[in-house]
Backbone as CSV, one residue per row, in Angstrom:
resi,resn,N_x,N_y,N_z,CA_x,CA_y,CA_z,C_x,C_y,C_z
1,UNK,31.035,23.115,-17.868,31.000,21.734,-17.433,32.108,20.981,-18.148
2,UNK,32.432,20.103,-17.689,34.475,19.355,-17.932,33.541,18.099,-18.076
3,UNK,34.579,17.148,-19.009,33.690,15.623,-18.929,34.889,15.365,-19.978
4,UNK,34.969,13.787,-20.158,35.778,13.429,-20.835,35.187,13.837,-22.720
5,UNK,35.914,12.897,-23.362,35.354,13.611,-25.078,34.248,13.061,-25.440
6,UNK,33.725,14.150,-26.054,32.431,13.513,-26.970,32.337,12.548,-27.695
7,UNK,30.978,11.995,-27.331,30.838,10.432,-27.955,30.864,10.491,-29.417
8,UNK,31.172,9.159,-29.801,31.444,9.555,-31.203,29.881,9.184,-31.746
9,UNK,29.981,8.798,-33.383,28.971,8.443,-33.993,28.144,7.366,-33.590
10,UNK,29.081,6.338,-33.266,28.645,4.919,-32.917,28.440,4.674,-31.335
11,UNK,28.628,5.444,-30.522,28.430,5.523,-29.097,27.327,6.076,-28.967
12,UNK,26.625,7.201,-29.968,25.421,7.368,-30.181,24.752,6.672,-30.880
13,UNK,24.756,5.891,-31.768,24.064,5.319,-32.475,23.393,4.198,-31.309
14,UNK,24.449,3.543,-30.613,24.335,2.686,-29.620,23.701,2.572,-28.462
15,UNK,23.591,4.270,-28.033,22.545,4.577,-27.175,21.671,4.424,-27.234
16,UNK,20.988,5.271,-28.854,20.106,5.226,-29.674,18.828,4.151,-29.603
17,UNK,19.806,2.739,-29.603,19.151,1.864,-30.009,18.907,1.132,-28.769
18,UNK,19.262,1.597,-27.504,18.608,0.993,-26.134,17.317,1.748,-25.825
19,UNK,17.210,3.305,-26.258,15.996,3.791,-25.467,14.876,3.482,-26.329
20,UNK,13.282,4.344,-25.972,12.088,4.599,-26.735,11.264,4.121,-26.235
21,UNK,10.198,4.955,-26.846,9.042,4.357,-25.672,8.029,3.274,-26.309
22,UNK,8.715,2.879,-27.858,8.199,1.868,-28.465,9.028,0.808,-27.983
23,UNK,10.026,0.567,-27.285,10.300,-0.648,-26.706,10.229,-0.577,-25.063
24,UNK,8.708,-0.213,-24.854,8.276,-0.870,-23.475,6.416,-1.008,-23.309
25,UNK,6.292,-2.158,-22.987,4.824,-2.508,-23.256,4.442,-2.641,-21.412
26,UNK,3.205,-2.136,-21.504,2.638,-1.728,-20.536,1.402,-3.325,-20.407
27,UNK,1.589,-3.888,-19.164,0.599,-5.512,-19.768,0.218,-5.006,-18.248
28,UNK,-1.460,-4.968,-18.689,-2.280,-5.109,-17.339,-2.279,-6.072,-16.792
29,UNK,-2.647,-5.767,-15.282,-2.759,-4.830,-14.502,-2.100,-4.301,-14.564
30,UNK,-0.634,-5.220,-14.155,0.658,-4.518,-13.052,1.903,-5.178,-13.486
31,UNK,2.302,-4.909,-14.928,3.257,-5.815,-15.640,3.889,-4.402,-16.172
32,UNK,4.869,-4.128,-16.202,5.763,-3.909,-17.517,6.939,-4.731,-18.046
33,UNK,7.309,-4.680,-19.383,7.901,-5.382,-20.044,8.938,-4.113,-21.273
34,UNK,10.186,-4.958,-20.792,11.491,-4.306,-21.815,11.792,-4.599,-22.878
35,UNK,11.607,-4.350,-24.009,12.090,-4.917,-25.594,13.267,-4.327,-25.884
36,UNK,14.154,-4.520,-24.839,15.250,-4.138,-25.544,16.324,-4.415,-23.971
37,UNK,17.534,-5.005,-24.256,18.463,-5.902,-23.328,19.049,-5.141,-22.909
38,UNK,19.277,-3.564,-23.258,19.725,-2.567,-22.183,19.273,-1.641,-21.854
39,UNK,18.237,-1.634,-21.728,17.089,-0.631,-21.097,17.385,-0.832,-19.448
40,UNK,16.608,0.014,-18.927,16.430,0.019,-17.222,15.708,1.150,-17.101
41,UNK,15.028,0.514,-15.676,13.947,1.528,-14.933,15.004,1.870,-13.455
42,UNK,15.034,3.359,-13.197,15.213,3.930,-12.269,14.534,4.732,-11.777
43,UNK,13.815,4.303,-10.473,12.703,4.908,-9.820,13.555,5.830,-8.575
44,UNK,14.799,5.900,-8.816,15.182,7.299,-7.789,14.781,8.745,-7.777
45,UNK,14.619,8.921,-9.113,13.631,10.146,-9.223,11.856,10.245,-8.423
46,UNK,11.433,9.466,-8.421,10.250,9.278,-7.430,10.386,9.573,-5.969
47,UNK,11.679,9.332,-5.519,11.885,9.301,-4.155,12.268,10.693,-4.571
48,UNK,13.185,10.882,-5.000,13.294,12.697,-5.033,12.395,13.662,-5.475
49,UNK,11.224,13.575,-5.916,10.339,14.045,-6.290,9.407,14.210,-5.174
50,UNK,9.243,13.312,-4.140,8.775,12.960,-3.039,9.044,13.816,-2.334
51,UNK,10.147,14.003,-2.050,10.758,14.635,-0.828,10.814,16.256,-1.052
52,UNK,11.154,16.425,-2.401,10.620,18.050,-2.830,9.188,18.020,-2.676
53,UNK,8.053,17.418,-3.192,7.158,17.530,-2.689,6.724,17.919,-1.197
54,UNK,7.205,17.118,-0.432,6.910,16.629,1.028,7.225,18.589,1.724
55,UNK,8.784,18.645,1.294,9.245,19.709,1.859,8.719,20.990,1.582
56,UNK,7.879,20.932,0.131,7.302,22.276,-0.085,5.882,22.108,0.345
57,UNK,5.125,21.157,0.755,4.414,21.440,1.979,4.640,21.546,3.280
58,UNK,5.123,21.196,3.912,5.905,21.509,5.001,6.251,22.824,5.416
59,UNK,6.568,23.581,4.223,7.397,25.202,3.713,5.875,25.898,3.881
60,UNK,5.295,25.161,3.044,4.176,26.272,2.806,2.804,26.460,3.855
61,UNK,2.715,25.169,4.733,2.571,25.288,5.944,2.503,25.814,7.238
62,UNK,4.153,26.239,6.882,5.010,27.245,8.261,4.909,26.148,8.917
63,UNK,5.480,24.845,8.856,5.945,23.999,10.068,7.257,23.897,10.234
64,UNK,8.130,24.899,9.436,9.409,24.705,9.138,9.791,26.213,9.450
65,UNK,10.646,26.504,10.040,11.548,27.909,10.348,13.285,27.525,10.211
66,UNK,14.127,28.663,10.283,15.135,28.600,11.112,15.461,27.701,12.164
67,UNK,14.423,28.792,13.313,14.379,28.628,14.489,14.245,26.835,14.973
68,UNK,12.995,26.368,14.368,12.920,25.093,14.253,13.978,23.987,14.415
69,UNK,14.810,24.536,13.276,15.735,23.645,12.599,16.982,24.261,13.809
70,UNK,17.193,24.643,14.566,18.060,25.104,15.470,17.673,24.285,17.103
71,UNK,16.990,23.859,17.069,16.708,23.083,18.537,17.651,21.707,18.335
């Protein structure tokens, strides 16, 4: 795998100090909350998780062939 150069000390340190799971509070019901100004939630993994899901029932089914996929 190719990528530009490794981060240094302080590019990690910096990371460091955006993640954890002590800076995110869970407030019932239906709240979450970020303690920290560069955090983020990305729920694209859900949708892809979904769809592998979806497809390995589908697979395991037999609603899916070749043949199928050729009409």
């Amino acid at each position: 795998m190719q990528g530009g150069p490794a981060p240094t000390a302080e590019d990690e340190a910096r990371a460091r100090a955006c993640v954890g799971y002590k800076k995110i509070e869970l407030i019932p019901p239906d709240r979450v909350e970020f303690h920290s100004p560069c955090m983020r939630l990305d729920l694209g993994s859900i949708g892809k998780g979904y769809a592998v899901d979806r497809m390995a029932e589908i697979l395991r089914a037999g609603e899916w062939s070749a043949r199928t996929s050729m009409r």
